[in-house]
N, C-alpha and C positions, 0 to 999 in steps of 0.2 A: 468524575475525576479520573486521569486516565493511568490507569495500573503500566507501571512502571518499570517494572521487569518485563512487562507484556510489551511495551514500547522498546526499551534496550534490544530484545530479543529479536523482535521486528526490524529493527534499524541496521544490526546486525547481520542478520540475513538476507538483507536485502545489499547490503555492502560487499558480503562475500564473499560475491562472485559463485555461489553453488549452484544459486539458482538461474535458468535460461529465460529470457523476457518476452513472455507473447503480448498479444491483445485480446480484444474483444472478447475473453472469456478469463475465467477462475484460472482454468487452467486447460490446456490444449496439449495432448500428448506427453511430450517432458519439458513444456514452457506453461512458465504464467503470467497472471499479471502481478500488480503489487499487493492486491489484496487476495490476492490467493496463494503467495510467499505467507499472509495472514494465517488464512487458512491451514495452510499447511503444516506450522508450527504454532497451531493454537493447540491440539490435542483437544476441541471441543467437537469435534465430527469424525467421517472420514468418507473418503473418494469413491466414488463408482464409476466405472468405465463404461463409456457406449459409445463403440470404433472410434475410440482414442478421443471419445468429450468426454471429458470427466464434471461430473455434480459433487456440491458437497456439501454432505446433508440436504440432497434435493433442489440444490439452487446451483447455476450455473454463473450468472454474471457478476452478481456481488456476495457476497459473505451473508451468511445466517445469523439473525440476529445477535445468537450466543458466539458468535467469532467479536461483533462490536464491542457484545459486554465483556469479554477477556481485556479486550485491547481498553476498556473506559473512553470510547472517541465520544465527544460531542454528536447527538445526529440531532435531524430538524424534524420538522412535523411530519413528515411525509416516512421518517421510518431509516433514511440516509445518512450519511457522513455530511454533516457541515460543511462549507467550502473552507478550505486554507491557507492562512497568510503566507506570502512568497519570502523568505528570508532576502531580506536588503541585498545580498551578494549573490543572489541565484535569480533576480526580478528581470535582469536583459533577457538569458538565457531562456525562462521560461517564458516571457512574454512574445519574446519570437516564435519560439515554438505555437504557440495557443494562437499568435495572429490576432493578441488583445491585446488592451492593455487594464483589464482587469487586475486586479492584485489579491485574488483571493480566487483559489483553483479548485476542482475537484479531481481527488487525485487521479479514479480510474480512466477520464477524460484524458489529463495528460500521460498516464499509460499509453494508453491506446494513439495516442498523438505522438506518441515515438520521445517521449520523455524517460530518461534513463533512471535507471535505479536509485541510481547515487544519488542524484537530483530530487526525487521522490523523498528516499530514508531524508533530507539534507529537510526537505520541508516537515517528511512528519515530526523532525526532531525539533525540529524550529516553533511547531506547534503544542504538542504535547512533552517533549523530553524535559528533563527537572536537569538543569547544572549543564559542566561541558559533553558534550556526545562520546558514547563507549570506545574502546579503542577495537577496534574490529582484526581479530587475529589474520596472519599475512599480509596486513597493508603497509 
């Protein structure tokens, strides 16, 4: 079941604008992806720098098991995040994006695919958030 505040916190931070949006890795200098916005604000590891790649807790591309279990994501057999449903109002947008018509995503895919934050926080909330989504201070 997925921790709640862990999500709000998540959703949050990805909305407000603090953080810069890489790809391909956690985190790259002073960009990430979106699970490394996870990372960052889980307080369950921390960063090591090596010319400006950062690991966290030893892993570089996806989050350490104990960043999943802060957050409560569903994962599948293989140890990963579950794919996730496209919220009804974001299913053009991303489905253009991804060049599918899939309807069930993974989110560091569309990271890396130039999928914006908003769009991301808008599905993990769609997925896991309980009730209407946080009000994200300055928006």
């Amino acid at each position: 079941m997925a921790n709640q505040e862990a999500i709000r916190k998540w959703y949050i931070a990805l909305k407000s604008g603090e953080y810069k949006q890489g790809k391909d890795r956690l985190r790259t200098g002073d960009t990430y992806c979106c699970w490394g916005v996870a990372c960052e604000i889980s307080g369950t590891g921390r960063w090591k720098n090596s010319k400006d790649l950062y690991s966290f807790s030893g892993v570089l591309a996806l989050p350490p098991r104990e960043v999943y279990e802060w957050l409560g994501v569903d994962l599948n057999e293989s140890g990963t995040p579950r794919l996730l449903a496209i919220p009804p109002d974001r299913v053009e947008e991303t489905v253009d994006l991804l060049e599918t018509s899939n309807r069930k995503i993974d989110l560091a895919l569309l990271n890396d695919r130039g999928g914006s934050f908003d769009l991301i926080a808008d599905i993990i909330w769609y997925n896991y958030g309980e009730g209407d989504p946080p009000e994200v201070p300055g928006e």
